[in-house]
MIDOSE-1310 file (N, C-alpha, C; in nm, 2 decimals, decimal comma, always signed):
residues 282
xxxx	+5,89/+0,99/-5,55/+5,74/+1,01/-5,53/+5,72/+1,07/-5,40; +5,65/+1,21/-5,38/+5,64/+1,29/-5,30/+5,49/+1,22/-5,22; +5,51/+1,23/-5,07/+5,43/+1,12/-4,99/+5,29/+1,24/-5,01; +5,15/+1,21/-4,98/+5,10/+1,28/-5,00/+5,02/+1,36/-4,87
xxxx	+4,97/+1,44/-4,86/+4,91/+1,49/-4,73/+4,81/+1,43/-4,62; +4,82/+1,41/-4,51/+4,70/+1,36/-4,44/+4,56/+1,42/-4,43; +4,43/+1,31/-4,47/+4,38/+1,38/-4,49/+4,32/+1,48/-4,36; +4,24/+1,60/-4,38/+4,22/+1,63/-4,27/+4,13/+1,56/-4,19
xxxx	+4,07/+1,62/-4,06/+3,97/+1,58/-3,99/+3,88/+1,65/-4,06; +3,70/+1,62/-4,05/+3,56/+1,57/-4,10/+3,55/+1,67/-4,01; +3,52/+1,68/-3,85/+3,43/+1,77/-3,82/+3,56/+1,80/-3,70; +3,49/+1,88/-3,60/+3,57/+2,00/-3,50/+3,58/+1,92/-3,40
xxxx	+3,55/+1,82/-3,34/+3,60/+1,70/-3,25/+3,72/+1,61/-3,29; +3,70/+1,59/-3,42/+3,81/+1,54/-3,49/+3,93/+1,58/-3,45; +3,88/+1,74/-3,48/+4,03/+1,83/-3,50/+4,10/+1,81/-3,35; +4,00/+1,82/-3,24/+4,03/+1,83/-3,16/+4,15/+1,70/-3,10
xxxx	+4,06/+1,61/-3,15/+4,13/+1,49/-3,08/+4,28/+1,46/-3,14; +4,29/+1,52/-3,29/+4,42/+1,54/-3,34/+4,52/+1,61/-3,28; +4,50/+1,68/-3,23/+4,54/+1,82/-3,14/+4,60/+1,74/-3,00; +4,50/+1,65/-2,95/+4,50/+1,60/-2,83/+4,58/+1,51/-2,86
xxxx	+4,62/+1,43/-2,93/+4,65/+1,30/-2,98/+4,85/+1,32/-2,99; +4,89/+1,44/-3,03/+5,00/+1,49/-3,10/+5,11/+1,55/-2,93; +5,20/+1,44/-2,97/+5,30/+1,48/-2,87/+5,38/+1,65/-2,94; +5,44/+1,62/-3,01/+5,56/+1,70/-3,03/+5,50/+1,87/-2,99
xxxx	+5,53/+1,95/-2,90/+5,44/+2,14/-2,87/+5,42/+2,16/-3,01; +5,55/+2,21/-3,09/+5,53/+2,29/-3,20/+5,45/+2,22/-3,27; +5,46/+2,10/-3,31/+5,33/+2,04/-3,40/+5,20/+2,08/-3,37; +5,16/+1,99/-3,22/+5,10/+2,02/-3,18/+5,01/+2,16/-3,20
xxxx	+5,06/+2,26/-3,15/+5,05/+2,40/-3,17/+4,98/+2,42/-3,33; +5,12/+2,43/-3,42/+5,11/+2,41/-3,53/+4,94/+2,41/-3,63; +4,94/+2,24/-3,58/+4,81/+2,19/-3,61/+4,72/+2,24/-3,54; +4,66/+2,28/-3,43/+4,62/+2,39/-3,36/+4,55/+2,50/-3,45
xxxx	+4,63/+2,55/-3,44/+4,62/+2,75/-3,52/+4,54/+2,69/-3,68; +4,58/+2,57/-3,75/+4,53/+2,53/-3,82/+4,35/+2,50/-3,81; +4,36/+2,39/-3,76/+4,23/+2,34/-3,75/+4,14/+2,48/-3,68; +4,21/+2,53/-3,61/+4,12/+2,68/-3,56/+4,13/+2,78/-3,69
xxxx	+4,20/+2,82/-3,76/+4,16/+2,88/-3,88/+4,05/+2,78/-4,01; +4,03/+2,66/-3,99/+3,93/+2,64/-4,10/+3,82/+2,62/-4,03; +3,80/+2,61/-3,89/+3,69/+2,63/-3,85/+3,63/+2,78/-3,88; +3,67/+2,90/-3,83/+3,68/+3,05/-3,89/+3,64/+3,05/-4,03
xxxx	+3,72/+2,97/-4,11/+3,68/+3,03/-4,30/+3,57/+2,97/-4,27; +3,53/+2,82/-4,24/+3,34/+2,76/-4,27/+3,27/+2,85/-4,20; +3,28/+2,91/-4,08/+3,19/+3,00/-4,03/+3,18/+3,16/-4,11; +3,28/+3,19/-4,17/+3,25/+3,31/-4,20/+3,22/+3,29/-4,38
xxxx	+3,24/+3,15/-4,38/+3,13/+3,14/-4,55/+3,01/+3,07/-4,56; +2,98/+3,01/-4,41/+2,82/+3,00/-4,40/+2,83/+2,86/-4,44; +2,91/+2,82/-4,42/+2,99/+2,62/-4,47/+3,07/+2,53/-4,32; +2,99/+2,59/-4,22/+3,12/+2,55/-4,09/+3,14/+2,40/-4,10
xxxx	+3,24/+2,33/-4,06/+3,21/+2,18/-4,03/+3,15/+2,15/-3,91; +3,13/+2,05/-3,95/+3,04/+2,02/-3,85/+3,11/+1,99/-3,69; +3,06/+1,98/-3,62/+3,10/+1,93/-3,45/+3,13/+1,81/-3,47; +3,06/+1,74/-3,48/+3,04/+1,61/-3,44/+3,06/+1,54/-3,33
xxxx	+3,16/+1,39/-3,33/+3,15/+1,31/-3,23/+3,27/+1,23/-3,21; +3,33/+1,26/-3,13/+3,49/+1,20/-3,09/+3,55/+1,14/-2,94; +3,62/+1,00/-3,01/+3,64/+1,03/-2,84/+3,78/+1,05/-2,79; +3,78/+1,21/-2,70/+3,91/+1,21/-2,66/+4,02/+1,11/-2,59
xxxx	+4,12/+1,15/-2,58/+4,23/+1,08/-2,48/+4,20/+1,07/-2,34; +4,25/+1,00/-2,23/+4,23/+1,08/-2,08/+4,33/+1,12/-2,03; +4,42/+1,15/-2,12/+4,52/+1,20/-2,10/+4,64/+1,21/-2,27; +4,63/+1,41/-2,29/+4,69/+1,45/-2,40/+4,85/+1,39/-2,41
xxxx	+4,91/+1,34/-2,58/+5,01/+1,33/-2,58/+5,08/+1,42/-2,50; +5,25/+1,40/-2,52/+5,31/+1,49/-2,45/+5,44/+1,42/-2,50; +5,57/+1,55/-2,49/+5,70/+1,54/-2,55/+5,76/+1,40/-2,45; +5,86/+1,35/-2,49/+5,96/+1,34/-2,34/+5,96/+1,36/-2,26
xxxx	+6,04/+1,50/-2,30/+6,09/+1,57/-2,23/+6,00/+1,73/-2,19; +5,91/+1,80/-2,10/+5,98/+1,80/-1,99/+5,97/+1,67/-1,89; +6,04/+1,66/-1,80/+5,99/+1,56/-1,70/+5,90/+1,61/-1,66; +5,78/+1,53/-1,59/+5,66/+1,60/-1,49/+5,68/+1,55/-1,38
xxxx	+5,70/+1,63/-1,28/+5,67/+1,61/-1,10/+5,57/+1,64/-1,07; +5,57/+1,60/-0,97/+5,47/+1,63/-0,83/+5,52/+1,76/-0,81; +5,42/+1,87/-0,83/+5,41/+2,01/-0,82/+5,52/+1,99/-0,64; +5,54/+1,97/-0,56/+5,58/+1,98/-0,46/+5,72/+1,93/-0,45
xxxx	+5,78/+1,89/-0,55/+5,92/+1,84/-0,62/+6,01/+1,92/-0,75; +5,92/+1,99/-0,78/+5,96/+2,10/-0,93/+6,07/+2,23/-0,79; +6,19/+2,21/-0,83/+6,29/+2,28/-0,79/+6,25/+2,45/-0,83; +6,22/+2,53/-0,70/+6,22/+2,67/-0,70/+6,36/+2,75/-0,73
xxxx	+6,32/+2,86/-0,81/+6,45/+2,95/-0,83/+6,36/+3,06/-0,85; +6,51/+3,20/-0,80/+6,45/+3,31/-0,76/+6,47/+3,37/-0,92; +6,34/+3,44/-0,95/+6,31/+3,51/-1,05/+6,38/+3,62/-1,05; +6,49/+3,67/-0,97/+6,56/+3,78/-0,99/+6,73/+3,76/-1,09
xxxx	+6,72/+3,63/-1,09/+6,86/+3,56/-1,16/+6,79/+3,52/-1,29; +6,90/+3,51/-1,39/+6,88/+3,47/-1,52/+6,81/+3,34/-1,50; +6,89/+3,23/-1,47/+6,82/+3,09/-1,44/+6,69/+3,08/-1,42; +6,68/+3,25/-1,27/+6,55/+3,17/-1,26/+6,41/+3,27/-1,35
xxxx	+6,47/+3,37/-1,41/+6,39/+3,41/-1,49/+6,35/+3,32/-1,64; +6,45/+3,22/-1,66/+6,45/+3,11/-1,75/+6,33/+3,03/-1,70; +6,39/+2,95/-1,58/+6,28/+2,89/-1,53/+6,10/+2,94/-1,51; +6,09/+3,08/-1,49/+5,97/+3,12/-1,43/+5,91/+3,11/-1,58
xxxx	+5,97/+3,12/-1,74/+5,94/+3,15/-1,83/+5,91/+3,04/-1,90; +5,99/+2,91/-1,88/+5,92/+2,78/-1,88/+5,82/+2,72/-1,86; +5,78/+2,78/-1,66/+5,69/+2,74/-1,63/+5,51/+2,81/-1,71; +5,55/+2,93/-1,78/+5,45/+2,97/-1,85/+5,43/+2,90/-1,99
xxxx	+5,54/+2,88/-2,04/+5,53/+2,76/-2,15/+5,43/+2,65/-2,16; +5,51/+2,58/-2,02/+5,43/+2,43/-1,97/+5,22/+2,49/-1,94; +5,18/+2,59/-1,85/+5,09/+2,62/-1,87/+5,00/+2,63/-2,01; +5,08/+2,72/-2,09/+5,04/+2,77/-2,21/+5,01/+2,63/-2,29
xxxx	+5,10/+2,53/-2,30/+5,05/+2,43/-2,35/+4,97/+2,34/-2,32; +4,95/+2,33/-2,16/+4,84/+2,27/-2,12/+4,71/+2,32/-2,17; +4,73/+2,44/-2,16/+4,56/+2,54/-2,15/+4,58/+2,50/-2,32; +4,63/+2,45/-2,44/+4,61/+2,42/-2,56/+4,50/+2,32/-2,57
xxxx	+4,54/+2,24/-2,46/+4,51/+2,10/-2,49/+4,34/+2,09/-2,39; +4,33/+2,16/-2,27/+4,22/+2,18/-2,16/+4,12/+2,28/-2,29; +4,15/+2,33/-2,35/+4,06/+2,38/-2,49/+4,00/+2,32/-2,56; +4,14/+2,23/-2,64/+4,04/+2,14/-2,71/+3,98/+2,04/-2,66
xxxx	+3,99/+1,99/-2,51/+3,94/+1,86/-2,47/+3,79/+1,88/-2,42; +3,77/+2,06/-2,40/+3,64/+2,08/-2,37/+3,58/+2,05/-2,51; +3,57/+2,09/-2,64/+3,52/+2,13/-2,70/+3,50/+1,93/-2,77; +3,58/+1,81/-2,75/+3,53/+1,70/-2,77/+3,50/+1,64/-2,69
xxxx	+3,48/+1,68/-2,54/+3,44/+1,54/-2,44/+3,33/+1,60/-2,43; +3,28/+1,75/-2,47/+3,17/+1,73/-2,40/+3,03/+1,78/-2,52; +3,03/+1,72/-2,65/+2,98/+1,70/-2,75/+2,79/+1,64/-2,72; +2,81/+1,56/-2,61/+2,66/+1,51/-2,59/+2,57/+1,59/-2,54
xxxx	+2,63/+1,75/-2,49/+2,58/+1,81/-2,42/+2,52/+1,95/-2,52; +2,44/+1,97/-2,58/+2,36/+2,04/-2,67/+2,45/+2,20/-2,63; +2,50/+2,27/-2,71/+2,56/+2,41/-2,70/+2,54/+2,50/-2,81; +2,48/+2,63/-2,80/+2,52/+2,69/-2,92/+2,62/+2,70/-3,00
xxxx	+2,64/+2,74/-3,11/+2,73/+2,74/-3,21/+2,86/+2,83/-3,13; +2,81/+2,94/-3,08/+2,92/+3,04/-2,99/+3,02/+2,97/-2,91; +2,97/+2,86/-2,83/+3,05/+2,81/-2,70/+3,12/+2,74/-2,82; +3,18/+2,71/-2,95/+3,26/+2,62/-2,98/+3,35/+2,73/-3,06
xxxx	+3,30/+2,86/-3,12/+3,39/+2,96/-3,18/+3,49/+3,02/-3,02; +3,42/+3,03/-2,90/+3,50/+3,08/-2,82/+3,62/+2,99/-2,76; +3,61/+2,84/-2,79/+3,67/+2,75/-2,71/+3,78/+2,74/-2,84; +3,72/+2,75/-2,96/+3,85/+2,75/-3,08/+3,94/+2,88/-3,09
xxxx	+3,89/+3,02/-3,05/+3,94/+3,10/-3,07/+4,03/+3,08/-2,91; +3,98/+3,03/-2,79/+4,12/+3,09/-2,72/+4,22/+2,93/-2,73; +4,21/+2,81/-2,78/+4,27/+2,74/-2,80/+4,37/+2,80/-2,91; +4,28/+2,86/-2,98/+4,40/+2,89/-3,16/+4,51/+3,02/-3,03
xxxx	+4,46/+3,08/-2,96/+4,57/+3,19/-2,88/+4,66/+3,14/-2,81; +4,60/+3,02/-2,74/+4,71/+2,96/-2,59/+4,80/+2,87/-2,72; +4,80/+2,85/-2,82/+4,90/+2,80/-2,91/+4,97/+2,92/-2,97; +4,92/+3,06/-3,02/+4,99/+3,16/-3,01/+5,10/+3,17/-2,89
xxxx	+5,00/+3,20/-2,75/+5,10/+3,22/-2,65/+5,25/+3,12/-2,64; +5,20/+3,00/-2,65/+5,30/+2,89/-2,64/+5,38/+2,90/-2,69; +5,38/+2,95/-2,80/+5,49/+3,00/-2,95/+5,58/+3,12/-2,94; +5,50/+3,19/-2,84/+5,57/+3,33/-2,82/+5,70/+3,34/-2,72
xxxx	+5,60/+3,21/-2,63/+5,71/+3,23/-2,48/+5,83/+3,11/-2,53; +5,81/+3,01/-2,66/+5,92/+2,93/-2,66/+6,04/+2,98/-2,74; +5,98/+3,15/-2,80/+6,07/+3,24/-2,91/+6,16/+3,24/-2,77; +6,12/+3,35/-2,69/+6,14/+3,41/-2,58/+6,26/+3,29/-2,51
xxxx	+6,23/+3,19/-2,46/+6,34/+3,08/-2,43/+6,46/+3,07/-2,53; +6,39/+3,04/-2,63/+6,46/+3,04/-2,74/+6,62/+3,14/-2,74; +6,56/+3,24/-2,71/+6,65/+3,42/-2,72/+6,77/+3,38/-2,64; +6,66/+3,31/-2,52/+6,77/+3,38/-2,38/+6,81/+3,19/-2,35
xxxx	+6,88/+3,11/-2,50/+6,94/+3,04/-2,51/+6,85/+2,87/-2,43; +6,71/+2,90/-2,40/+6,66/+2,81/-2,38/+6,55/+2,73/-2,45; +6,50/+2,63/-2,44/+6,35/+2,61/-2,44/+6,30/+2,53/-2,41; +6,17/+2,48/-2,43/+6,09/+2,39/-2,34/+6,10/+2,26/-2,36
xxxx	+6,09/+2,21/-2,24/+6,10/+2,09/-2,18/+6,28/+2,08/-2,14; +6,35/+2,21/-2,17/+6,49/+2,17/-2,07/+6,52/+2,20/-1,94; +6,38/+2,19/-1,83/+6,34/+2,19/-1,70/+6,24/+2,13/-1,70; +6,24/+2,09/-1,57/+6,14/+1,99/-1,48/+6,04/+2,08/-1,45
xxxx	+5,88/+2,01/-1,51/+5,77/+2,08/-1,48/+5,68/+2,02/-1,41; +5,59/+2,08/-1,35/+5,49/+2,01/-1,25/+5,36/+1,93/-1,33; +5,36/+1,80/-1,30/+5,21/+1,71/-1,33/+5,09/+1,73/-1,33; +5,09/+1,84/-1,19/+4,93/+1,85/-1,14/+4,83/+1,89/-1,25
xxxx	+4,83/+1,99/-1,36/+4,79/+2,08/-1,45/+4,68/+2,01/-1,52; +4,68/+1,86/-1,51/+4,57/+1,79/-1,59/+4,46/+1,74/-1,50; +4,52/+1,75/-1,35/+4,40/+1,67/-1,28/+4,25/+1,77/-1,29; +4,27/+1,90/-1,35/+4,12/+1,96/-1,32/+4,06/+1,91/-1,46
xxxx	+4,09/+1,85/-1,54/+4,03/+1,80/-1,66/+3,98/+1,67/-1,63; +4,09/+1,60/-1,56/+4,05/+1,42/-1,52/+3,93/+1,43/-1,40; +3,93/+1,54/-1,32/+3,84/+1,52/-1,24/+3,66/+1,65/-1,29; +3,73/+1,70/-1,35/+3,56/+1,73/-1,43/+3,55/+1,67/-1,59
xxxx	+3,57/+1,57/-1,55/+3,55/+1,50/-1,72/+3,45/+1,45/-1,76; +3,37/+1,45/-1,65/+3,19/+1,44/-1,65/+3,11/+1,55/-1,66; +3,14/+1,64/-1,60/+3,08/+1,75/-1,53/+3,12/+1,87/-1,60; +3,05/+1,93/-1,73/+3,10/+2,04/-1,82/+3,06/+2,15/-1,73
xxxx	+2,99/+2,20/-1,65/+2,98/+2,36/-1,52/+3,10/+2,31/-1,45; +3,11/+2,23/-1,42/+3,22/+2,19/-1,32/+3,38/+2,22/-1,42; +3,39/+2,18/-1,52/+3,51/+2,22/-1,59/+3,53/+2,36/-1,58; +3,40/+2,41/-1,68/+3,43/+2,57/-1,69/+3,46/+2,64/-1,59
xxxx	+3,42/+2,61/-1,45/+3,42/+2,66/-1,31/+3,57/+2,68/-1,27; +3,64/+2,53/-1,26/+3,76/+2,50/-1,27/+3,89/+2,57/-1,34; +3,85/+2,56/-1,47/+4,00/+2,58/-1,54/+3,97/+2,71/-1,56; +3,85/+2,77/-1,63/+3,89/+2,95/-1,70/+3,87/+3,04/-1,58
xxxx	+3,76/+3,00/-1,45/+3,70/+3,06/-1,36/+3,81/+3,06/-1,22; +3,90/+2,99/-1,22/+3,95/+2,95/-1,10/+4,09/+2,97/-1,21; +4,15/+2,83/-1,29/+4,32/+2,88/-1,27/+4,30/+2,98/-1,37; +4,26/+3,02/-1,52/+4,30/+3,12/-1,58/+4,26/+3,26/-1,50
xxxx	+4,18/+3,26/-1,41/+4,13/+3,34/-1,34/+4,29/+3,42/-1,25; +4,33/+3,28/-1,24/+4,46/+3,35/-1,14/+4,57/+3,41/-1,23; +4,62/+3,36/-1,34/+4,66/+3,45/-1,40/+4,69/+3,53/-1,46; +4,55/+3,64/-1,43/+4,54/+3,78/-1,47/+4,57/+3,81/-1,30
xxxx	+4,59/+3,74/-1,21/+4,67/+3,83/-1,09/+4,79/+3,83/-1,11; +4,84/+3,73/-1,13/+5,01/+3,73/-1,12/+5,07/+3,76/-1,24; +5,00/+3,77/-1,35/+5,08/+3,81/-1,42/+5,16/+3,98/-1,47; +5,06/+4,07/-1,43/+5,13/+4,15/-1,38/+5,24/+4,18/-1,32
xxxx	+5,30/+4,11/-1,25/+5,39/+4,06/-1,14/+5,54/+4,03/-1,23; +5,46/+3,98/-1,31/+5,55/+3,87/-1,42/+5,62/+3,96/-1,51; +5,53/+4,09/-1,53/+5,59/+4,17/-1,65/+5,70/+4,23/-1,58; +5,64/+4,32/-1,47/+5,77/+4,37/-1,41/+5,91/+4,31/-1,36
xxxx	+5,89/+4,19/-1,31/+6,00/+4,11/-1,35/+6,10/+4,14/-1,46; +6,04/+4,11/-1,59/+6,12/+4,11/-1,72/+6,12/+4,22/-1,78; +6,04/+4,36/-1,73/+6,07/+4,51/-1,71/+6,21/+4,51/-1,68; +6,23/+4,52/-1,51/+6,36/+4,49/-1,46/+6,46/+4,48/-1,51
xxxx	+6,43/+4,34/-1,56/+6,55/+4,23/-1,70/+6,58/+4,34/-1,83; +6,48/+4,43/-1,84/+6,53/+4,50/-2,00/+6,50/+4,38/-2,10; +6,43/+4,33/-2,08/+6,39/+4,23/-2,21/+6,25/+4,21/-2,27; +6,30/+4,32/-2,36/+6,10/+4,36/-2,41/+6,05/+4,31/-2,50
xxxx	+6,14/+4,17/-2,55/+6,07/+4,09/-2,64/+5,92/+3,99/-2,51; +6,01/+3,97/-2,39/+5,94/+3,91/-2,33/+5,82/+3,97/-2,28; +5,84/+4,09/-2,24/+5,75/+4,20/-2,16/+5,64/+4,20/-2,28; +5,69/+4,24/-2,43/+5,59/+4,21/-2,54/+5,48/+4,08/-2,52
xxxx	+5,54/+3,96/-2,51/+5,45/+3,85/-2,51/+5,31/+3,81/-2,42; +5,38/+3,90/-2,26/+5,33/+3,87/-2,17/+5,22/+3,94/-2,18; +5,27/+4,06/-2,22/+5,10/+4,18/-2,26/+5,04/+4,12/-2,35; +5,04/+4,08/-2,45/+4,98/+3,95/-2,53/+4,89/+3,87/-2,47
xxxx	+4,92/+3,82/-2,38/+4,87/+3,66/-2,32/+4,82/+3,73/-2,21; +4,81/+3,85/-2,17/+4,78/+3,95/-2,02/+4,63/+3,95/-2,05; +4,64/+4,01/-2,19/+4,56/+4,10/-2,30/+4,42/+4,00/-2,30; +4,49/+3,88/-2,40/+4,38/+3,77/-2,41/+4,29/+3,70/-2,31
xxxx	+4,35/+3,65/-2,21/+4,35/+3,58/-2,12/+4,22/+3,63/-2,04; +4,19/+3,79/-2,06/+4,09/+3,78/-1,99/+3,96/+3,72/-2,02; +3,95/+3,76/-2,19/+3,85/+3,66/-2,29/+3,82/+3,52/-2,25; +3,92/+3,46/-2,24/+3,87/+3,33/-2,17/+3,86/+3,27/-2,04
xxxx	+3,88/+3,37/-1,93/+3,78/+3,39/-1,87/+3,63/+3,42/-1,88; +3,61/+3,53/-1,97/+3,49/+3,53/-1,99/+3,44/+3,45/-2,03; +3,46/+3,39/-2,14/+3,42/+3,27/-2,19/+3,33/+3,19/-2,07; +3,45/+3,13/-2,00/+3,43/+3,04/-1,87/+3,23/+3,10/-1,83
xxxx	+3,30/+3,20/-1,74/+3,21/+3,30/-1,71/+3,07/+3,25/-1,79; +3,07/+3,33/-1,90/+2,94/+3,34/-2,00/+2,88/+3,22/-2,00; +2,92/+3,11/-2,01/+2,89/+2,93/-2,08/+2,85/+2,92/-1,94; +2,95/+2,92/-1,83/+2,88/+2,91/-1,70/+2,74/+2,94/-1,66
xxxx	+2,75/+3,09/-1,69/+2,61/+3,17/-1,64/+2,48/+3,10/-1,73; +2,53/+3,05/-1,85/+2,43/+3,00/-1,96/+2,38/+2,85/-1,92; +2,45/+2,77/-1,84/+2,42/+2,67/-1,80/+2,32/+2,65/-1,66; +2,40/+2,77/-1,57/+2,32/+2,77/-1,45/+2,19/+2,79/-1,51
xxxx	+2,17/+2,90/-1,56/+2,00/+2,96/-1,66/+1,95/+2,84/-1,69; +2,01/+2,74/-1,80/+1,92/+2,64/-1,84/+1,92/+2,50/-1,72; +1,97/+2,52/-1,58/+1,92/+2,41/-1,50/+1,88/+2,51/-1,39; +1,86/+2,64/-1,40/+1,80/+2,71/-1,27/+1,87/+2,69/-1,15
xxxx	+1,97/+2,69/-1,19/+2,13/+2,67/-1,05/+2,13/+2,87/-1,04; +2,15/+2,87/-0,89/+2,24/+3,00/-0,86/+2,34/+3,00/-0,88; +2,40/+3,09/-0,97/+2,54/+3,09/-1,03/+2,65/+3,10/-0,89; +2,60/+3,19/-0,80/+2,67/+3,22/-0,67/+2,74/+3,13/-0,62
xxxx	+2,60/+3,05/-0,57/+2,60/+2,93/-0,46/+2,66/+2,81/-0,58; +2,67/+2,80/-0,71/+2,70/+2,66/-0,75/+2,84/+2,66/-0,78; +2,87/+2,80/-0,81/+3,01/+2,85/-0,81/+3,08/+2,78/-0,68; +3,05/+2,88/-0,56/+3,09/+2,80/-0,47/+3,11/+2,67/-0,42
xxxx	+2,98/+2,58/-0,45/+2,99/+2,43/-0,46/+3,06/+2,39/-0,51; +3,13/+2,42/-0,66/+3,17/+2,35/-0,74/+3,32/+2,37/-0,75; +3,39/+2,45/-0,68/+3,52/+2,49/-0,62/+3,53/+2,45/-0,51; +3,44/+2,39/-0,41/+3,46/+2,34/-0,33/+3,50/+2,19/-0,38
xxxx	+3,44/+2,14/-0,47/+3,41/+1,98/-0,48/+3,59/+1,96/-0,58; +3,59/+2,09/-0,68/+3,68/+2,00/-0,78/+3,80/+2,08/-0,78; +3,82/+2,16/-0,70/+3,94/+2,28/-0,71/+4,01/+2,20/-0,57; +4,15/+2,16/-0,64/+4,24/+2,10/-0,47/+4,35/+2,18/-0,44
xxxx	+4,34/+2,32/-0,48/+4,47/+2,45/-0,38/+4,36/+2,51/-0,31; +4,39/+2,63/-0,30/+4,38/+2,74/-0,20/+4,38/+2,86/-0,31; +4,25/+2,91/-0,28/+4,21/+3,07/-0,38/+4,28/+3,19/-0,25; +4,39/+3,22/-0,35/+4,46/+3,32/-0,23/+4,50/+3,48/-0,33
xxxx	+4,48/+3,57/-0,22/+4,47/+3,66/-0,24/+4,64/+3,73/-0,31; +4,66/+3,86/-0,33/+4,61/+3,95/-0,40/+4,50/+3,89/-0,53; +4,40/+3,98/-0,53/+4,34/+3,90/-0,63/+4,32/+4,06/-0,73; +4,31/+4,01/-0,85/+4,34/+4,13/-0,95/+4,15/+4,16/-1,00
xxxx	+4,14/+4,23/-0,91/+3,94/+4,26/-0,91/+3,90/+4,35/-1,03; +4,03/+4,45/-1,10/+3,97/+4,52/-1,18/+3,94/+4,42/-1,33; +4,09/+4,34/-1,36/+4,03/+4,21/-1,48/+3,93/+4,08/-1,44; +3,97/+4,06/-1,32/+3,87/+3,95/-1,33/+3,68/+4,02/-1,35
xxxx	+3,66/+4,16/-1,28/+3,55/+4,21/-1,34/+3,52/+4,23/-1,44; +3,60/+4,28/-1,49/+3,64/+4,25/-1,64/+3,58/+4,12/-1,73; +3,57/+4,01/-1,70/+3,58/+3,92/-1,74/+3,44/+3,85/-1,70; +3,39/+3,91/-1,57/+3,27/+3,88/-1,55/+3,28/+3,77/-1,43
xxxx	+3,39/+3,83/-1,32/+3,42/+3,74/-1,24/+3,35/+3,82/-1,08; +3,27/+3,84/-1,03/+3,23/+3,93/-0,92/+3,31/+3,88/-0,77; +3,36/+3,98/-0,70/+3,40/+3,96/-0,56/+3,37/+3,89/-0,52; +3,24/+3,87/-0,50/+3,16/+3,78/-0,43/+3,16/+3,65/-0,46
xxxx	+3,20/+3,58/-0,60/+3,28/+3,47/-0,61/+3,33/+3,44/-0,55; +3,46/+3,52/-0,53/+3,61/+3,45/-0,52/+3,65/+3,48/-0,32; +3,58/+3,61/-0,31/+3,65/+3,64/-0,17/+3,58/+3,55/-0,07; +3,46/+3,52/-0,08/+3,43/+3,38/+0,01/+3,49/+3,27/+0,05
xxxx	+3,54/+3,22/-0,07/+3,63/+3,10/-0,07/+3,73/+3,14/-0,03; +3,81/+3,26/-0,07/+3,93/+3,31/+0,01/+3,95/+3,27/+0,19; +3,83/+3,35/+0,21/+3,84/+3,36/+0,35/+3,79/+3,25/+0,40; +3,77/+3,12/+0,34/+3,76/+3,02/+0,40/+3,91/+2,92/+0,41
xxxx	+4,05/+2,98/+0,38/+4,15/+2,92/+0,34/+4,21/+2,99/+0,51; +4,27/+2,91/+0,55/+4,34/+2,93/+0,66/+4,47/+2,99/+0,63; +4,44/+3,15/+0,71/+4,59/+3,24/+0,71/+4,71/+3,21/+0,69; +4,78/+3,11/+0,77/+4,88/+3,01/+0,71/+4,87/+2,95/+0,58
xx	+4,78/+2,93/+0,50/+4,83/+2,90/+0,39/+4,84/+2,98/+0,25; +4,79/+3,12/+0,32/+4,78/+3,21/+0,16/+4,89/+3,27/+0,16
């Protein structure tokens, strides 16, 4: 007797917390791309499910294995060597699966806060991609005889969720506006690397995830600018407040001004805060 299927989740918080709930990446993922494609068919037959009401983890499953450190203990290697091209390729992994889970955890912790129907298509659509991306970069390991979690990756990646878990301006500000913001700088950087290497399965992925990535920034961006409007915040000044209060690096330069404009990210954001970072540390 063949076991039978679980049933799905009821509304899009559900999904999410499913999502959040699920150690194993590929499942994880997996179920992902899923629940983001039947939210798509109900919206595009005029039948969506509903949002509803869930309450997340405060912290997403997760494999084993990778180990997590203290970002200041994750062992450096030079991206010019196989290893450490392995390693640099991991560490986009470990990202890519975080930003899965920083997706869906917007779209259920912060349910009590009234949103158009759009802020939940854009948070499913770049969730359903950062589980694309995830899949792409673990082919990619895969190739060049590796994959994820067989290196030590850094912890820090969840504290900008634990620390705006209250505060939905304050998230968006954080994760799409500040780290996804960073890389559309560096990843550029990244392709030529694996230019270099002759490995254009990789160089493919990364134009992929180059490609998308700006969208969710914008996202960030747009929901931002839509929030400041409905509390009559200066997007400027609250921007900067709110990178001051919940962002714990250092916004350092090169900074990549034609995508982040792109995305609806203005100079005047980001180079303030720059130049408030002491020369020794950028």
């Amino acid at each position: 007797m063949t076991e039978s299927a679980p049933p799905q989740p009821e509304t899009l918080a559900a999904c999410a917390v499913d999502v959040l709930t699920t150690g194993d990446p590929m499942e994880k993922t997996a179920k992902s791309r899923a629940h983001a494609a039947r939210w798509f068919a109900g919206r595009a037959a005029g039948t969506p499910m509903p949002v509803g009401q869930a309450t997340p983890p405060d912290f997403p499953a997760r494999p084993e294995a990778p180990e997590l450190l203290d970002p200041r203990d994750v062992p450096r290697r030079r991206p010019g060597s196989p290893a450490g091209r392995i390693a640099l390729l991991h560490a986009v992994a470990h990202i890519e699966l975080n930003a899965v889970d920083l997706h869906w955890d917007i779209i259920a912790r912060f349910t009590d806060t009234k949103m158009p129907m759009g802020f939940y298509d854009d948070w499913v659509k770049s969730a359903d991609e950062e589980s694309k991306h995830f899949r792409l970069i673990e082919a990619c390991l895969n190739d060049l005889g590796s994959h994820y979690g067989a290196l030590a990756a850094h912890a820090g990646m969840w504290r900008a969720a634990e620390d705006t878990a209250g505060d939905l301006i304050g998230r968006l500000t954080v994760v799409p506006m500040v780290l996804e913001a960073r890389g559309l700088d560096v990843t550029p950087g990244m392709i030529e690397i694996f230019r270099k290497a002759d490995l254009p399965q990789v160089i493919a992925a990364l134009e992929v995830i180059y490609a998308e990535e700006v969208s969710h920034v914008a996202y960030g961006s747009k929901w931002f600018h839509f929030l400041c409007g409905r509390h009559e915040m200066d997007p400027k000044e609250s921007f900067h407040a709110l990178v001051r209060r919940y962002f714990h690096g250092q916004l350092k330069p090169p900074f990549n001004e034609e995508k982040r404009a792109e995305a609806g990210l203005p100079p005047d954001f980001y180079w303030p805060l720059a130049e408030e970072t002491p020369a020794a540390l950028r």
